[in-house]
PDB file of N, CA, C, O and CB in Angstrom:
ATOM      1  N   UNK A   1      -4.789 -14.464   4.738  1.00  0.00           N
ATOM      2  CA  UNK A   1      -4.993 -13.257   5.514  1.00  0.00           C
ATOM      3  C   UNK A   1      -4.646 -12.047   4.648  1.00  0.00           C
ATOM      4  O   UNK A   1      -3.745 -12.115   3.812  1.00  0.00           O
ATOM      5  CB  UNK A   1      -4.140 -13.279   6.811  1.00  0.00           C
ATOM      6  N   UNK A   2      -5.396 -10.890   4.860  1.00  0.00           N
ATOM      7  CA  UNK A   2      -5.269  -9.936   3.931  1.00  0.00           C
ATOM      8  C   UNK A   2      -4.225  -8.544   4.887  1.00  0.00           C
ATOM      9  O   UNK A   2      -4.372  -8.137   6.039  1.00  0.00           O
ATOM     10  CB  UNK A   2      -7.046  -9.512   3.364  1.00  0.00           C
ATOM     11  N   UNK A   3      -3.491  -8.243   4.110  1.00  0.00           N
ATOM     12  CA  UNK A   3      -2.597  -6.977   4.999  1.00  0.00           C
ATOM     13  C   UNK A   3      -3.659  -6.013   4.704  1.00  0.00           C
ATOM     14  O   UNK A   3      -4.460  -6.099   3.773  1.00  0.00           O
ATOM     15  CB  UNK A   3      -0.799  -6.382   4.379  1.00  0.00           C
ATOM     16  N   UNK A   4      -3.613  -5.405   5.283  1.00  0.00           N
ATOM     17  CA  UNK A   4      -3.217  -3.664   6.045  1.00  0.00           C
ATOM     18  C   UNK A   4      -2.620  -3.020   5.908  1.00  0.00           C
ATOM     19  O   UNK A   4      -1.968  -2.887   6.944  1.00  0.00           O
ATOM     20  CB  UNK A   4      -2.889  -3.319   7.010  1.00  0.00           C
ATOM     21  N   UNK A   5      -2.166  -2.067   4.836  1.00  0.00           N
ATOM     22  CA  UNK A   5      -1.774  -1.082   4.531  1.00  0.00           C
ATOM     23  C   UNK A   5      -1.657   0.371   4.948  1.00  0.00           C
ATOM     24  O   UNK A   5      -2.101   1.225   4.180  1.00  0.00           O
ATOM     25  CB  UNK A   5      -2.112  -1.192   3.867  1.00  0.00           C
ATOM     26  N   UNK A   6      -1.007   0.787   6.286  1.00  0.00           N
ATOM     27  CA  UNK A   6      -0.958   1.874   7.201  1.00  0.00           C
ATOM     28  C   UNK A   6      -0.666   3.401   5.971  1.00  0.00           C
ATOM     29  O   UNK A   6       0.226   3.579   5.141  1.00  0.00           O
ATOM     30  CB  UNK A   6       0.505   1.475   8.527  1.00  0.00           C
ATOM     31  N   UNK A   7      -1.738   4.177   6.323  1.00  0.00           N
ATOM     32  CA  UNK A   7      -1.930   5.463   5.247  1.00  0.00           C
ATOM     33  C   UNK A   7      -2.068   6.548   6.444  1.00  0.00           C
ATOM     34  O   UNK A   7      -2.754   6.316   7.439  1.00  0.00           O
ATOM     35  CB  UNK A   7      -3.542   5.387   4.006  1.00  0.00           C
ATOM     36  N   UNK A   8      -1.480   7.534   6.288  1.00  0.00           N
ATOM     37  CA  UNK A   8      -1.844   8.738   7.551  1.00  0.00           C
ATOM     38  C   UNK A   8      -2.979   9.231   6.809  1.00  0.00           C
ATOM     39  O   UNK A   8      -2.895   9.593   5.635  1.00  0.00           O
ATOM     40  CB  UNK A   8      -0.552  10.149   7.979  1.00  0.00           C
ATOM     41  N   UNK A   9      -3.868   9.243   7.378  1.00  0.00           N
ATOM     42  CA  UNK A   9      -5.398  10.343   7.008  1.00  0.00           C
ATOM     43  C   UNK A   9      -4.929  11.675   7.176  1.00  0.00           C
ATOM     44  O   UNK A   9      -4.107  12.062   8.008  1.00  0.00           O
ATOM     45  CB  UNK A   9      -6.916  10.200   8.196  1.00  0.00           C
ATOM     46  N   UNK A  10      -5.414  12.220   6.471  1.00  0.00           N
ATOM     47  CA  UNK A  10      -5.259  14.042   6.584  1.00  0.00           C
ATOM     48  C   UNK A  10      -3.998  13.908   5.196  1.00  0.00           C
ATOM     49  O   UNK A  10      -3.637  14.851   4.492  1.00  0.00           O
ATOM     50  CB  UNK A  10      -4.388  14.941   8.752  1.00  0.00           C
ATOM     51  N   UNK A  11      -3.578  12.662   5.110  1.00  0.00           N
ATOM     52  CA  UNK A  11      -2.308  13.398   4.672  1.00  0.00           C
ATOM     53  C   UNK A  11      -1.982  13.089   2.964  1.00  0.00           C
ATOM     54  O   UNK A  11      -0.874  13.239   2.449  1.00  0.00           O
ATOM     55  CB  UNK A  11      -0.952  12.802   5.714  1.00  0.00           C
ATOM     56  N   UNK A  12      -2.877  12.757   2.447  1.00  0.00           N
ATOM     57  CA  UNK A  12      -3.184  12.030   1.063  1.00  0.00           C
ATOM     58  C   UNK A  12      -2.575  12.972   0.072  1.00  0.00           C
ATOM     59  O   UNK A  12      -1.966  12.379  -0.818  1.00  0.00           O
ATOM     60  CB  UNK A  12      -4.867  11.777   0.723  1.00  0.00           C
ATOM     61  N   UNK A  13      -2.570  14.746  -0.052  1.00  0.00           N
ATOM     62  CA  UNK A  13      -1.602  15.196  -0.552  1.00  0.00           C
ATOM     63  C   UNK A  13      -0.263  15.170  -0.717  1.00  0.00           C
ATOM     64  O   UNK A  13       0.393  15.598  -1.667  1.00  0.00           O
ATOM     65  CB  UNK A  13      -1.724  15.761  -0.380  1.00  0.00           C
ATOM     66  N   UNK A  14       0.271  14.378   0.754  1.00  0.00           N
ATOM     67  CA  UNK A  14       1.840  14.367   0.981  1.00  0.00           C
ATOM     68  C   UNK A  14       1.926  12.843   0.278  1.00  0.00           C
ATOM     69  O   UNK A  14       3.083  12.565  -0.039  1.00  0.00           O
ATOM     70  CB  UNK A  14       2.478  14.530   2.884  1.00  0.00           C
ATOM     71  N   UNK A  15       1.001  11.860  -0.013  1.00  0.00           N
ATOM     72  CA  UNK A  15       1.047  10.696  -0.865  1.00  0.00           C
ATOM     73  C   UNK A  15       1.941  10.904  -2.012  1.00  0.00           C
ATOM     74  O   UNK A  15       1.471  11.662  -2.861  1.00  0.00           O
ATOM     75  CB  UNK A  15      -0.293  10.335  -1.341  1.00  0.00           C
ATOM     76  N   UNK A  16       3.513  10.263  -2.343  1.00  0.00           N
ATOM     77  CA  UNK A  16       3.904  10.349  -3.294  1.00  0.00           C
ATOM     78  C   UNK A  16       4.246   8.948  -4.566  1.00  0.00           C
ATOM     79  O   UNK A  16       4.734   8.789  -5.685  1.00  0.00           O
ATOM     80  CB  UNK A  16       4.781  11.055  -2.810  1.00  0.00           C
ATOM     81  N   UNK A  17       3.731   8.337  -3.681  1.00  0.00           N
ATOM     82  CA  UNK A  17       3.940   6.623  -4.067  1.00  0.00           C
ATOM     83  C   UNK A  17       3.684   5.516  -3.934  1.00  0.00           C
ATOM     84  O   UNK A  17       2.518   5.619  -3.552  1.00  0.00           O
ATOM     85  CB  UNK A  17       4.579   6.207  -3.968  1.00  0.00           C
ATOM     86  N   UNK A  18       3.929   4.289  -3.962  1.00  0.00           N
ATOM     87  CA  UNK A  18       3.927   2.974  -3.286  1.00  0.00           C
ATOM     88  C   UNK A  18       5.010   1.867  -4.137  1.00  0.00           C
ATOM     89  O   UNK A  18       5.203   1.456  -5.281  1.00  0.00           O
ATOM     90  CB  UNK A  18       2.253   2.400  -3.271  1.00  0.00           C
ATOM     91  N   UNK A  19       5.631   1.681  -2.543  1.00  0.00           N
ATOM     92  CA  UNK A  19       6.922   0.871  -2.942  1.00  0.00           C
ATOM     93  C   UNK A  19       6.442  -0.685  -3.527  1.00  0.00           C
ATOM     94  O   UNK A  19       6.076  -1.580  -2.765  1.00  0.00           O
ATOM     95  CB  UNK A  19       8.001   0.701  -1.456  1.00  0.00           C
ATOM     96  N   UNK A  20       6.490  -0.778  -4.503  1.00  0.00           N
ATOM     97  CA  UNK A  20       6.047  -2.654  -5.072  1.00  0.00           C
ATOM     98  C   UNK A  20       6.947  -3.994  -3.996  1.00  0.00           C
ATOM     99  O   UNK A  20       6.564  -5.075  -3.546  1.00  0.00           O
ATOM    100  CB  UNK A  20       6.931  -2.974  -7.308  1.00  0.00           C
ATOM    101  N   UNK A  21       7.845  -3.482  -3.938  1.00  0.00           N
ATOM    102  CA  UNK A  21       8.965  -4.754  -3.284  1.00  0.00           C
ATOM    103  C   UNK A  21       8.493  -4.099  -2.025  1.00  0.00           C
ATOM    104  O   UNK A  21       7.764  -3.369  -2.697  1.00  0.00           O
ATOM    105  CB  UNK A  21      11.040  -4.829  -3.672  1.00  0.00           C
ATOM    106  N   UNK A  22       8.265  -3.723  -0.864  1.00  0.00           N
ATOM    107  CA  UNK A  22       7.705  -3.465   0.509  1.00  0.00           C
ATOM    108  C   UNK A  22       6.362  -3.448   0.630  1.00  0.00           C
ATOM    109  O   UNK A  22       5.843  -3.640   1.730  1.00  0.00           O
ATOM    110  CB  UNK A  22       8.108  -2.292   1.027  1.00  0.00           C
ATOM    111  N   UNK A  23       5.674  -3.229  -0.414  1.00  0.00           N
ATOM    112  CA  UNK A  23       4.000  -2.949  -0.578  1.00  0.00           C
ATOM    113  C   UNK A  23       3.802  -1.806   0.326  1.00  0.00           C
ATOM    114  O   UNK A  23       2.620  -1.888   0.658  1.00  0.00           O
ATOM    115  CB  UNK A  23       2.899  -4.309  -0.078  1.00  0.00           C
ATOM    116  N   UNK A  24       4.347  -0.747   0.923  1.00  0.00           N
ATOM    117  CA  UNK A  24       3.690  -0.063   1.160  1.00  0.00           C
ATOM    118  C   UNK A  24       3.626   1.618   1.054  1.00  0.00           C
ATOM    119  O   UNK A  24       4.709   2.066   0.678  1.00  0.00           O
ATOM    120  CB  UNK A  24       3.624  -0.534   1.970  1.00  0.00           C
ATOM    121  N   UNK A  25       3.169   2.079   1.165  1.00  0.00           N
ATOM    122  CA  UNK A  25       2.761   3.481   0.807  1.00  0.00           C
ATOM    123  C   UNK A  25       3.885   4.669   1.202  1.00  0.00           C
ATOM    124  O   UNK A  25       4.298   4.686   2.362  1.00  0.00           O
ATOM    125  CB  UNK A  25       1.352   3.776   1.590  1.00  0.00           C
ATOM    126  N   UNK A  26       4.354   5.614   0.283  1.00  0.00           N
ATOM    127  CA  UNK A  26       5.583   6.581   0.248  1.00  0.00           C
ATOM    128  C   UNK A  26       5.155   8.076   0.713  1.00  0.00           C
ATOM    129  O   UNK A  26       4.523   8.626  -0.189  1.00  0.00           O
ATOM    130  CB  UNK A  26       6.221   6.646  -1.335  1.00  0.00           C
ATOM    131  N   UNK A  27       5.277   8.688   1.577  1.00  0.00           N
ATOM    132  CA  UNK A  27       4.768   9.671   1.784  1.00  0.00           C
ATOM    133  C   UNK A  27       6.169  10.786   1.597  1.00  0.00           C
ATOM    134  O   UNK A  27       7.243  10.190   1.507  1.00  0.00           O
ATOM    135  CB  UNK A  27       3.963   9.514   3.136  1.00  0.00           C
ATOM    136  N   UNK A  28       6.221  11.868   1.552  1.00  0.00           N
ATOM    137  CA  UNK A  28       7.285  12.741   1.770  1.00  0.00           C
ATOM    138  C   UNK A  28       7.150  13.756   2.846  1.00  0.00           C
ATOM    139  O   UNK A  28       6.080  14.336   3.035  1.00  0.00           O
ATOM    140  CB  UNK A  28       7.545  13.371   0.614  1.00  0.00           C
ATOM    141  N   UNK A  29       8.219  13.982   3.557  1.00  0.00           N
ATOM    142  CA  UNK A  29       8.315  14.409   4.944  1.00  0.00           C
ATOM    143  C   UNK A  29       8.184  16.145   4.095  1.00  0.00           C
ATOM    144  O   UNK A  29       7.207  16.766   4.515  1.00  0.00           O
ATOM    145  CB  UNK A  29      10.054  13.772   6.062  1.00  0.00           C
ATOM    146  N   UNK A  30       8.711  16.628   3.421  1.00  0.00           N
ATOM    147  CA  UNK A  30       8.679  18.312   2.836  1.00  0.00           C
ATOM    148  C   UNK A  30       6.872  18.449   2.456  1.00  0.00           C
ATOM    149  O   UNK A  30       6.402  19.551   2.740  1.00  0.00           O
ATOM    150  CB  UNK A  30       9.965  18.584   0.938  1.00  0.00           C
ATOM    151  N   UNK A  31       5.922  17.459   1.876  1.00  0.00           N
ATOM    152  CA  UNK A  31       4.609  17.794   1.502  1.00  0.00           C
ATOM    153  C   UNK A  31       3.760  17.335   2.653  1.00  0.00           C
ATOM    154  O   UNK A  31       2.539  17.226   2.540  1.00  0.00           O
ATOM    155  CB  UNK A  31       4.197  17.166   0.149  1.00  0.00           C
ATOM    156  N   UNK A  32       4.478  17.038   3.880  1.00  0.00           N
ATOM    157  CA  UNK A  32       3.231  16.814   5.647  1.00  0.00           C
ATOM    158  C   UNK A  32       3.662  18.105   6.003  1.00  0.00           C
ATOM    159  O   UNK A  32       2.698  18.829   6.252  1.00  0.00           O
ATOM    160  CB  UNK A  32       3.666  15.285   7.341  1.00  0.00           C
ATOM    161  N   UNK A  33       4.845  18.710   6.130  1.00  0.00           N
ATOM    162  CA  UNK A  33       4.961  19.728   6.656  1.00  0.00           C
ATOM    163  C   UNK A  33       4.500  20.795   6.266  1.00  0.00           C
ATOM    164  O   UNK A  33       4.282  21.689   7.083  1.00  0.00           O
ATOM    165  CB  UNK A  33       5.833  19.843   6.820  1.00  0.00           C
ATOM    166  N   UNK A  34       4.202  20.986   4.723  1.00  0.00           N
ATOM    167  CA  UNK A  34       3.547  22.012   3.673  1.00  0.00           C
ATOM    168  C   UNK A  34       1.834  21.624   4.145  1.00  0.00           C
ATOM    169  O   UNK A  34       0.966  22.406   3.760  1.00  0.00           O
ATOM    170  CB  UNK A  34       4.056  21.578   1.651  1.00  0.00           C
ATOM    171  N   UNK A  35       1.525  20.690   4.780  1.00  0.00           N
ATOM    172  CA  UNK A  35       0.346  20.114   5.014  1.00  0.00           C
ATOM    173  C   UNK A  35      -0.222  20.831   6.592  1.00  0.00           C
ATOM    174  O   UNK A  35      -1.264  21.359   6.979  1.00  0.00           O
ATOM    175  CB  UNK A  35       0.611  18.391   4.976  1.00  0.00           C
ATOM    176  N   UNK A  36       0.889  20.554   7.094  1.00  0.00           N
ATOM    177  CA  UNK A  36       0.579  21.109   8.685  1.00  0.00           C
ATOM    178  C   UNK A  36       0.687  22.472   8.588  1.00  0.00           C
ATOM    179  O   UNK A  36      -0.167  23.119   9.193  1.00  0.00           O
ATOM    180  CB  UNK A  36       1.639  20.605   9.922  1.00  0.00           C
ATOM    181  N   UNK A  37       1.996  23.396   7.635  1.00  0.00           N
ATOM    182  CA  UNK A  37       1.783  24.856   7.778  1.00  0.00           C
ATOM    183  C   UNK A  37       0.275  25.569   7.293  1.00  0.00           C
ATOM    184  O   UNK A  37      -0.261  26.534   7.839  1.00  0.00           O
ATOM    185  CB  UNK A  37       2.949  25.486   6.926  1.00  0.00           C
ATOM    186  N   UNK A  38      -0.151  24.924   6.301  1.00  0.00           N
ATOM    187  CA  UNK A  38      -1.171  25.256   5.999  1.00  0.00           C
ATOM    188  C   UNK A  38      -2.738  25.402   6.750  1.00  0.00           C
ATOM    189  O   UNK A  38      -3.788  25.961   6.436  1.00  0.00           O
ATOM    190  CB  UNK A  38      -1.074  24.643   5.205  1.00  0.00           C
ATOM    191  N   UNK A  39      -2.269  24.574   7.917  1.00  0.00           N
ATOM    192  CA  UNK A  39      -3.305  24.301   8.849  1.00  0.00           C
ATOM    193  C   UNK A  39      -2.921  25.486   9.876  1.00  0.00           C
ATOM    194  O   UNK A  39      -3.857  26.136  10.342  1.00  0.00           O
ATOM    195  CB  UNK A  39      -3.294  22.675   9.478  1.00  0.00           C
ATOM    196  N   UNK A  40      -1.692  25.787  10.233  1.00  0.00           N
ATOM    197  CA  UNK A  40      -1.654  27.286  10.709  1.00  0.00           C
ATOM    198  C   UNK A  40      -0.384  26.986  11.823  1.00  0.00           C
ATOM    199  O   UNK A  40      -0.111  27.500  12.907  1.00  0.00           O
ATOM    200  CB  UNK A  40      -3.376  27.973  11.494  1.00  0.00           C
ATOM    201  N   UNK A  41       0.153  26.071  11.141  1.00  0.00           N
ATOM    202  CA  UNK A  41       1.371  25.655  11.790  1.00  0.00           C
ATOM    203  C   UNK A  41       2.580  26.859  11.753  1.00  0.00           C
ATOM    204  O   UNK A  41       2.138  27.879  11.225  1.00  0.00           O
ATOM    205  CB  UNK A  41       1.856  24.285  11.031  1.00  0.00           C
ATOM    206  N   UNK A  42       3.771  26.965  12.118  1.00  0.00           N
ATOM    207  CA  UNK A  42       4.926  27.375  12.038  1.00  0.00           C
ATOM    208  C   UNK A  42       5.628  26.581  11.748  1.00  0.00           C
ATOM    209  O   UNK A  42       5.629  25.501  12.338  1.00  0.00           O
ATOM    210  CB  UNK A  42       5.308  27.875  12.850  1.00  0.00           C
ATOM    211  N   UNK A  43       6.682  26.931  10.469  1.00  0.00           N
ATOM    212  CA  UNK A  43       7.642  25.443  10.161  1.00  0.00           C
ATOM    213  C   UNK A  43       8.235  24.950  11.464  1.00  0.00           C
ATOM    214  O   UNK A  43       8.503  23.749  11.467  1.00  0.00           O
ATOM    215  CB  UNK A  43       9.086  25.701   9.044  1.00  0.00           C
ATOM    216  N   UNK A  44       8.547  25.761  12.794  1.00  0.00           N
ATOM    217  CA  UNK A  44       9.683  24.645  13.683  1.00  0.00           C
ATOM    218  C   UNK A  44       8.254  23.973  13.999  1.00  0.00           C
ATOM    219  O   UNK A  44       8.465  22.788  13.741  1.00  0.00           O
ATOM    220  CB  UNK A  44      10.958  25.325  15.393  1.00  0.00           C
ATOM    221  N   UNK A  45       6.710  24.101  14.480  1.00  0.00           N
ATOM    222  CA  UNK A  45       5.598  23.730  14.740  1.00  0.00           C
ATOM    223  C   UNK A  45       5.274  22.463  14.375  1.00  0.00           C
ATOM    224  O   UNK A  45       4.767  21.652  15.150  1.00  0.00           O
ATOM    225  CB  UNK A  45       4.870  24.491  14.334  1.00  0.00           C
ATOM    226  N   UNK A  46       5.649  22.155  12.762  1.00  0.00           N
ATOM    227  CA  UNK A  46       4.940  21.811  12.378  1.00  0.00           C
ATOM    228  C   UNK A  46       6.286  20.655  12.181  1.00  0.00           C
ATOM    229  O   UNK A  46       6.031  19.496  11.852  1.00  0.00           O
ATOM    230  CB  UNK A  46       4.028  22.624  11.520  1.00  0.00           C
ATOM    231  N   UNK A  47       7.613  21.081  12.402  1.00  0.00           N
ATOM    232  CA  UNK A  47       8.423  19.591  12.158  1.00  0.00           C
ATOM    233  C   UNK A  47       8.514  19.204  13.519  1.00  0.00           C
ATOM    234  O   UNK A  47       8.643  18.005  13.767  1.00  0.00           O
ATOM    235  CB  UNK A  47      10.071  19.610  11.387  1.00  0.00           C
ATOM    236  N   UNK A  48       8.460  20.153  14.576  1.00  0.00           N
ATOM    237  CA  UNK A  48       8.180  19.242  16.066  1.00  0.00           C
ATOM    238  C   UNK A  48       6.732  18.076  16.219  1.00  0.00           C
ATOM    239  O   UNK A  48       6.885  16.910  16.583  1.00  0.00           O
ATOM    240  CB  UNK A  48       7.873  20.589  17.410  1.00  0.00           C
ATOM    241  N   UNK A  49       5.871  18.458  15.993  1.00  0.00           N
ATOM    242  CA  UNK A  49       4.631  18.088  15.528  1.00  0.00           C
ATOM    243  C   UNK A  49       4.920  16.511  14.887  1.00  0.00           C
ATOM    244  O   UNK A  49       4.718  15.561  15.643  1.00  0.00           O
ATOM    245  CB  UNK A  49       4.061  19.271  14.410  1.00  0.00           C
ATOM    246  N   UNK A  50       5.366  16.268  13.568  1.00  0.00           N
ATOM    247  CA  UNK A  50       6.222  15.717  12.565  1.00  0.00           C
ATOM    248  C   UNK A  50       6.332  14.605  13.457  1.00  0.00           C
ATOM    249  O   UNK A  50       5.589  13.632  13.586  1.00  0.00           O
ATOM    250  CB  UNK A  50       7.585  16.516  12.032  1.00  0.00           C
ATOM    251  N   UNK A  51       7.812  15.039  14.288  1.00  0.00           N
ATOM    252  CA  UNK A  51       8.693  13.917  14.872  1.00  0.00           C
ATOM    253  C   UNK A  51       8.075  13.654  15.596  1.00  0.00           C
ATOM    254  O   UNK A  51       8.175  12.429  15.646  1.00  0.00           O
ATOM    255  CB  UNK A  51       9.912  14.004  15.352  1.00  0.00           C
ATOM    256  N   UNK A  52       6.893  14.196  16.843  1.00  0.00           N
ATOM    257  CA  UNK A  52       7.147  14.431  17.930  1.00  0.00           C
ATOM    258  C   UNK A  52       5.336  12.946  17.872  1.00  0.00           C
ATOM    259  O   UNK A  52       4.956  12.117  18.699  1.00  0.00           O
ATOM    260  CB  UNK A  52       7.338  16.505  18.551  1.00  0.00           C
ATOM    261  N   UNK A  53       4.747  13.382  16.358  1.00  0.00           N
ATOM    262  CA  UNK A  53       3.318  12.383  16.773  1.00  0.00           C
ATOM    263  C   UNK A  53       3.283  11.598  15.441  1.00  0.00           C
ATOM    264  O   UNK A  53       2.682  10.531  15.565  1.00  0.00           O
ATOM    265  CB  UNK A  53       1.561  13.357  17.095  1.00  0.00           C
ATOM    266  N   UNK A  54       3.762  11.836  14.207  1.00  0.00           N
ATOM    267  CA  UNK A  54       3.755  11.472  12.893  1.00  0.00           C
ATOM    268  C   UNK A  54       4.620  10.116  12.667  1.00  0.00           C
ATOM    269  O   UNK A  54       4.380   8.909  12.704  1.00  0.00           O
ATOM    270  CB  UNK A  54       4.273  12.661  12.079  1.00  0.00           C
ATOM    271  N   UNK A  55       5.639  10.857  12.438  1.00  0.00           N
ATOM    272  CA  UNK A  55       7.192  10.044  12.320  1.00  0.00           C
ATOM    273  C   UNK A  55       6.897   8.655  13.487  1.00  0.00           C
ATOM    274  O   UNK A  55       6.665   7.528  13.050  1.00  0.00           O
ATOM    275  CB  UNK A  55       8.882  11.369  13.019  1.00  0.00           C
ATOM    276  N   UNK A  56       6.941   8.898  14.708  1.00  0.00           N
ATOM    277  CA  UNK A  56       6.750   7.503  15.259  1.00  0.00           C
ATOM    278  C   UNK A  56       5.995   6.807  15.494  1.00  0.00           C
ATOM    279  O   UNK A  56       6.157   5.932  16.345  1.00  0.00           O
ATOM    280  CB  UNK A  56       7.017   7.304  15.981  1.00  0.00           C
ATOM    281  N   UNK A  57       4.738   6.989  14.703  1.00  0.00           N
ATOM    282  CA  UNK A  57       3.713   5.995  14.820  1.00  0.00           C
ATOM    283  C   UNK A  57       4.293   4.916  13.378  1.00  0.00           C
ATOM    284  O   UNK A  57       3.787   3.795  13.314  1.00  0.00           O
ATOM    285  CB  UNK A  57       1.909   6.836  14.686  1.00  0.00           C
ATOM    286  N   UNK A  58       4.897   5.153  12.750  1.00  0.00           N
ATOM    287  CA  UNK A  58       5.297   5.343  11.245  1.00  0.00           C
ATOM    288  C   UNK A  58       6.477   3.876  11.858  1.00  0.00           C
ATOM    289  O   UNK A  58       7.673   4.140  11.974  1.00  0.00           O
ATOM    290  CB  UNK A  58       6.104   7.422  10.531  1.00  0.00           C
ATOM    291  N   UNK A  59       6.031   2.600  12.155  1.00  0.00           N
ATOM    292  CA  UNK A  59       6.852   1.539  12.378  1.00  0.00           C
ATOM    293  C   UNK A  59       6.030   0.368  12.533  1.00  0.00           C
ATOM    294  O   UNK A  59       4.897   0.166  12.971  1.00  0.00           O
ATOM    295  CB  UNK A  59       7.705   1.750  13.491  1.00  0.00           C
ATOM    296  N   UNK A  60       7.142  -0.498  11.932  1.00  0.00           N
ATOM    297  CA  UNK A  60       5.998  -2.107  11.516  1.00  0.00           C
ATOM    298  C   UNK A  60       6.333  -2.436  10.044  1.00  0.00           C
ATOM    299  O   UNK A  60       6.849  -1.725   9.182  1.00  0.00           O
ATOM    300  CB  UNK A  60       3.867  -1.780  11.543  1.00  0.00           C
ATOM    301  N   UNK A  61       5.825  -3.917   9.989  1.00  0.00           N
ATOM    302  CA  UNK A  61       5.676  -3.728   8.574  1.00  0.00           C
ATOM    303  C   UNK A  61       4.804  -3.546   7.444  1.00  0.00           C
ATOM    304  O   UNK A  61       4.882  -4.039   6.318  1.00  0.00           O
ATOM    305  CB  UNK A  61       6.037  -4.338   8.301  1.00  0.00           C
ATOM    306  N   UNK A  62       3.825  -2.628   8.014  1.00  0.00           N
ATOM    307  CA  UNK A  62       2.660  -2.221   6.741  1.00  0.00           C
ATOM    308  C   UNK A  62       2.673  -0.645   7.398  1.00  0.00           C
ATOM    309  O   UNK A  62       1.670   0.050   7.557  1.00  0.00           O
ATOM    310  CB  UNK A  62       0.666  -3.277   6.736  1.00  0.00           C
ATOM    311  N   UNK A  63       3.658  -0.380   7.637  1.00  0.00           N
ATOM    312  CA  UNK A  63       3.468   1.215   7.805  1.00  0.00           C
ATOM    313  C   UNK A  63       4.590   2.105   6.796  1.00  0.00           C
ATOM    314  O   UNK A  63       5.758   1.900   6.463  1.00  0.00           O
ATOM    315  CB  UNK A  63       3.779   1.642   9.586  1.00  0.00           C
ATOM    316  N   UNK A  64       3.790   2.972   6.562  1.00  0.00           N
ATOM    317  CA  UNK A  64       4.365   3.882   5.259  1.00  0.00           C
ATOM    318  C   UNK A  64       5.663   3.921   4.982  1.00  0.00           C
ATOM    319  O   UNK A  64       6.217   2.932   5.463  1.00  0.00           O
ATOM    320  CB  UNK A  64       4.107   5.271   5.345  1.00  0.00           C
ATOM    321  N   UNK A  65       6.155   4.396   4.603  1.00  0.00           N
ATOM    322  CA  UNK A  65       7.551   5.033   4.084  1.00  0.00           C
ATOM    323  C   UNK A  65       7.811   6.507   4.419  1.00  0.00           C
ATOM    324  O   UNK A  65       7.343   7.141   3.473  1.00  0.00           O
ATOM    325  CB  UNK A  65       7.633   4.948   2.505  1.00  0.00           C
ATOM    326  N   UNK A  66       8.240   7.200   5.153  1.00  0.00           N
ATOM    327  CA  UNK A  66       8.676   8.532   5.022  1.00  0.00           C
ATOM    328  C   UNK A  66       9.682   8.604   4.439  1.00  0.00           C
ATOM    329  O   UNK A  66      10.520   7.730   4.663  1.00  0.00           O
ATOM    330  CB  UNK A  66       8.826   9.178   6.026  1.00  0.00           C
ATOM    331  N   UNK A  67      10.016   9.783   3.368  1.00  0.00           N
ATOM    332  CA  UNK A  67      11.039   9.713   2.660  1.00  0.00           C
ATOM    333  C   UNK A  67      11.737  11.283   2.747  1.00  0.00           C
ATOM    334  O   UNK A  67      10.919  12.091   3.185  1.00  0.00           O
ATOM    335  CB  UNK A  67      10.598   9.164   1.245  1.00  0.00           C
ATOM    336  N   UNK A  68      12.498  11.626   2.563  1.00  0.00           N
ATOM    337  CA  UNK A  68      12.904  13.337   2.395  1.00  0.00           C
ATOM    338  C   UNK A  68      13.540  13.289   0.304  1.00  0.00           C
ATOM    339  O   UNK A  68      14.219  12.510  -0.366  1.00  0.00           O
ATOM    340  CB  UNK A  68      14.881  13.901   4.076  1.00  0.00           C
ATOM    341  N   UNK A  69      12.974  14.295   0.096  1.00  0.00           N
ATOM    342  CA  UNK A  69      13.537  14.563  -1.233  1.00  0.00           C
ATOM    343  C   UNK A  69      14.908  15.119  -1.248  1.00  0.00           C
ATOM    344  O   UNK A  69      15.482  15.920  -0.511  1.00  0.00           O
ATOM    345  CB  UNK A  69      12.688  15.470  -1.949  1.00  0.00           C
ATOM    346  N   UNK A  70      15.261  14.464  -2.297  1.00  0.00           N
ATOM    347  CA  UNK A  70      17.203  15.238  -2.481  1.00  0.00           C
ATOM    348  C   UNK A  70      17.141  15.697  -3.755  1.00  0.00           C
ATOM    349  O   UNK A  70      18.120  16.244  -4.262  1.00  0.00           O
ATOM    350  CB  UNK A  70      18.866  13.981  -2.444  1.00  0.00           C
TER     351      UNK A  70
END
């Protein structure tokens, strides 16, 4: 059987990686939000937005990685 690899569409700029030991795809939570302001968001807009439809579809095991940069 072949996996499935869960990728948010729209969001291929905020693409920063792919984990080898999880197989799956690294996104960063600072380049969706630079993604949504640009669409004509407001930063609180666009991290309510984030949590509120992004972030929890984002569970399983072939679904991405959200990560925050330090």
């Amino acid at each position: 059987m072949k996996n499935t690899f869960m990728k948010l569409e729209g969001f291929e700029d905020a693409l920063v990686g792919f984990d080898n030991n999880c197989q799956r795809y690294i996104y960063s939570i600072d380049l969706i939000l630079e993604l949504l302001m640009k669409d004509g968001m407001s930063y609180e807009e666009a991290d309510e937005h984030f949590y509120q439809h992004i972030n929890k579809t984002c569970t399983g095991d072939f679904s991405p990685i959200i990560m925050n940069r330090i």
